[in-house]
Structure formats: structure tokens, C-alpha cells
N, C-alpha and C positions, 0 to 999 in steps of 0.2 A: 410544755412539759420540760424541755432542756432547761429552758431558765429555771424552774422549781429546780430540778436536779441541783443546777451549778448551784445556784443559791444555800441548798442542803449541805452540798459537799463543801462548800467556803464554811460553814458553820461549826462542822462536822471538825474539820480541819482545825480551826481556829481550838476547837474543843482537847481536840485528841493530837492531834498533830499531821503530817502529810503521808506520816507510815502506818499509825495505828488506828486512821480511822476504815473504816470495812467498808465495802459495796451494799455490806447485809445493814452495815451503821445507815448508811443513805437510803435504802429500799426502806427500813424499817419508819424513819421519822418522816418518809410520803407518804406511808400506808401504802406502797406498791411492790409487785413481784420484782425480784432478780431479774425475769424474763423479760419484764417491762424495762427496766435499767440497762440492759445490755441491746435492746432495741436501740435506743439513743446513744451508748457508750462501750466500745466493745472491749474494755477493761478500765481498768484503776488509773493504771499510766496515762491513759487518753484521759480519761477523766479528770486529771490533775491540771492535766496540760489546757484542757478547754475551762478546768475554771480559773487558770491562772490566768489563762488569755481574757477572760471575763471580769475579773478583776482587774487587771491593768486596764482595759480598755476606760472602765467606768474612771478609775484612776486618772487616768488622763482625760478623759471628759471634767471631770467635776472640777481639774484644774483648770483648763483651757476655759468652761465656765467662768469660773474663778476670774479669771484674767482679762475676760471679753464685756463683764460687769461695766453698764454707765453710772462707774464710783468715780470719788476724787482715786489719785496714784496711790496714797497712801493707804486706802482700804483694799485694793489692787491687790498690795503685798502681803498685807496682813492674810486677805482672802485664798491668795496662793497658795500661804505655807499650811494654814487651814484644811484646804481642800484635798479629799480623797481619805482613803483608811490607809492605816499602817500598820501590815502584817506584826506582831509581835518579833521580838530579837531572836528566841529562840527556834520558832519556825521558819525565818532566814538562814541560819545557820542550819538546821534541820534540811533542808532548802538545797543549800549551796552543794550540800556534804553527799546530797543521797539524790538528786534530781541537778544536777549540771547544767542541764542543759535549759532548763525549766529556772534556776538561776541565772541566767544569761538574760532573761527576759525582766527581771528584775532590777539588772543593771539598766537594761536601755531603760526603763521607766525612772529609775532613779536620773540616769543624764538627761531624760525629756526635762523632767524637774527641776534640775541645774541648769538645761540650756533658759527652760523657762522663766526661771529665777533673771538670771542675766539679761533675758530680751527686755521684762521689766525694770530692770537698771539702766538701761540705753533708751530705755520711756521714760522714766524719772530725770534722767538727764537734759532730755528735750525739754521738758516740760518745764525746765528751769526749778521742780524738788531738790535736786543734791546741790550740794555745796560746788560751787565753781571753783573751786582748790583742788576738789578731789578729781583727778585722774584717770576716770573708768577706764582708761586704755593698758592703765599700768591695774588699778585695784579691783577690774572685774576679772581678769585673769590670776590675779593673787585668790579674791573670794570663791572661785571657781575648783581652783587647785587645794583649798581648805577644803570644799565639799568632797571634793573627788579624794579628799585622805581620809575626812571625817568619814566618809560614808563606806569605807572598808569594814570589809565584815567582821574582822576579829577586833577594830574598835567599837563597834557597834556592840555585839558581845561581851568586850568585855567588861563595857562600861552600861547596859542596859539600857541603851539607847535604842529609838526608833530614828529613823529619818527626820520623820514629823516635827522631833525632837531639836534633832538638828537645824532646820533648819528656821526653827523657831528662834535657838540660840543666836544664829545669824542673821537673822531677823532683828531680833533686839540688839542685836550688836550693831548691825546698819542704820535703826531708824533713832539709836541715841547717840551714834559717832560721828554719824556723816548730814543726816537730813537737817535743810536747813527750818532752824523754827521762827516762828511768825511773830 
């Protein structure tokens, strides 16, 4: 029954946003009582926070996924920036503005995402993919520090971007600037 719940309230959210969806919004699209809801969640707050924990978690599974795939490196990458959803811009910002703390956890999954990006850069490396000119030592610390700008919230915002987004861009920017082709 929790998972229905969290599942409901991820929807719910997604729908209305992280302030104006209701407990009566989530009871209602179960078919179950308030009574029943507050059995598993003893408010709103909590409820946000366990399905945000719920969402990150699969997030980070479906990357790690992703990543553990017996692909060639270069579907690896593609598979990475692929994987997982990504919250809308607005409910980020919604997010950051009115749950703090509950943003916080959105960071760490954005840097698991970044460290992850990069461990696949030091695989591509081995594996003899990138170009032997290019410098991970010097360019994965540059690519790193572009995420960690890029993925500031009020550019995300202001420009309507998702992460996803992001690092799709970078994506296409690594596998036509650097990868070597056959």
C-alpha cells in the first residue's frame, strides 16, 4: 500500500505541484479513507519527503542500471543520460523554494549523476574510446564544473531546462568533440 501511496503522490505532484496537491487529492485517486493514509503517513511533509526518497532512489537505480548494462561504452553513455525521470523545472524550483531541505536531496542525486557521468569517462578512457590527446585529468574536471554551473537552479529555470536535458547537451558535445570514430 505505501508504494501505491508514494506512486499516487509522485503523480499527484507532478500534476498539481508539491503545495497544491491534498492528502484528500491522494485518498481520493486510491479509493481509500484519510484514516487509511495517515496509517502509513502521518502528514503531507512526511509524505513528500518519502516519495522524494522514492523517486531518487529508483533514479539512481535506473542509472546505475544503465551503467552496469553488457553494452559497447558508447551505449553506456547514451544509456546513462537516458535513464531515470526528470522532475519538471518548475517543480524544482517549487522544490528548492518551499522544501529545503527536501532540495538537498536533489542535489546529491544530481552529483551521483555527475560523479557517474565521470566514472564513465575514466571507462571510455581505458577502454581506449576517447581520443588520446584529450586530457581527462585536465577535461573531466572542466566537464564536471560545466554540470555543476549548468545544473544551478535559477539556470535551469531560466532557461527551461531539465537536467536530462543537460546532460544530453553534453552528451552530444562529448560523443562529436572527443570520441574517437572508426
Amino acid at each position: 500500500m505505501e508504494k501505491r501511496i508514494i506512486e499516487a503522490t509522485l503523480l499527484l505532484i507532478g500534476q498539481y505541484g508539491f503545495r497544491k496537491f491534498t492528502l484528500d487529492d491522494v485518498s481520493s485517486i486510491l479509493g481509500i479513507s484519510k484514516k487509511t493514509l495517515y496509517k502509513y503517513f502521518p502528514g503531507k511533509q512526511h509524505l513528500i519527503s518519502e516519495a522524494l526518497d522514492y523517486f531518487i532512489e529508483k533514479n539512481k537505480n535506473d542509472t546505475l542500471e544503465a551503467i552496469n548494462e553488457e553494452i559497447t561504452w558508447v551505449n553506456k553513455m547514451k544509456a546513462m543520460v537516458n535513464a531515470g525521470n526528470a522532475f519538471p523545472t518548475r517543480l524544482l524550483s517549487e522544490l528548492r523554494q518551499y522544501y529545503p531541505d527536501e532540495w538537498k536531496k536533489v542535489e546529491l542525486l544530481q552529483n551521483f549523476k555527475i560523479d557517474q557521468f565521470y566514472l564513465l569517462l575514466l571507462e571510455g578512457e581505458k577502454r581506449g574510446e576517447i581520443n588520446p590527446a584529450i586530457d581527462l585529468k585536465i577535461v573531466a574536471p572542466m566537464l564536471k564544473e560545466v554540470m555543476d554551473s549548468l545544473s544551478q537552479m535559477e539556470y535551469l529555470t531560466k532557461n527551461d531546462l531539465t537536467m536530462k536535458q543537460i546532460l544530453g547537451q553534453l552528451s552530444e558535445l562529448f560523443f562529436n568533440g572527443i570520441l574517437i570514430r572508426p
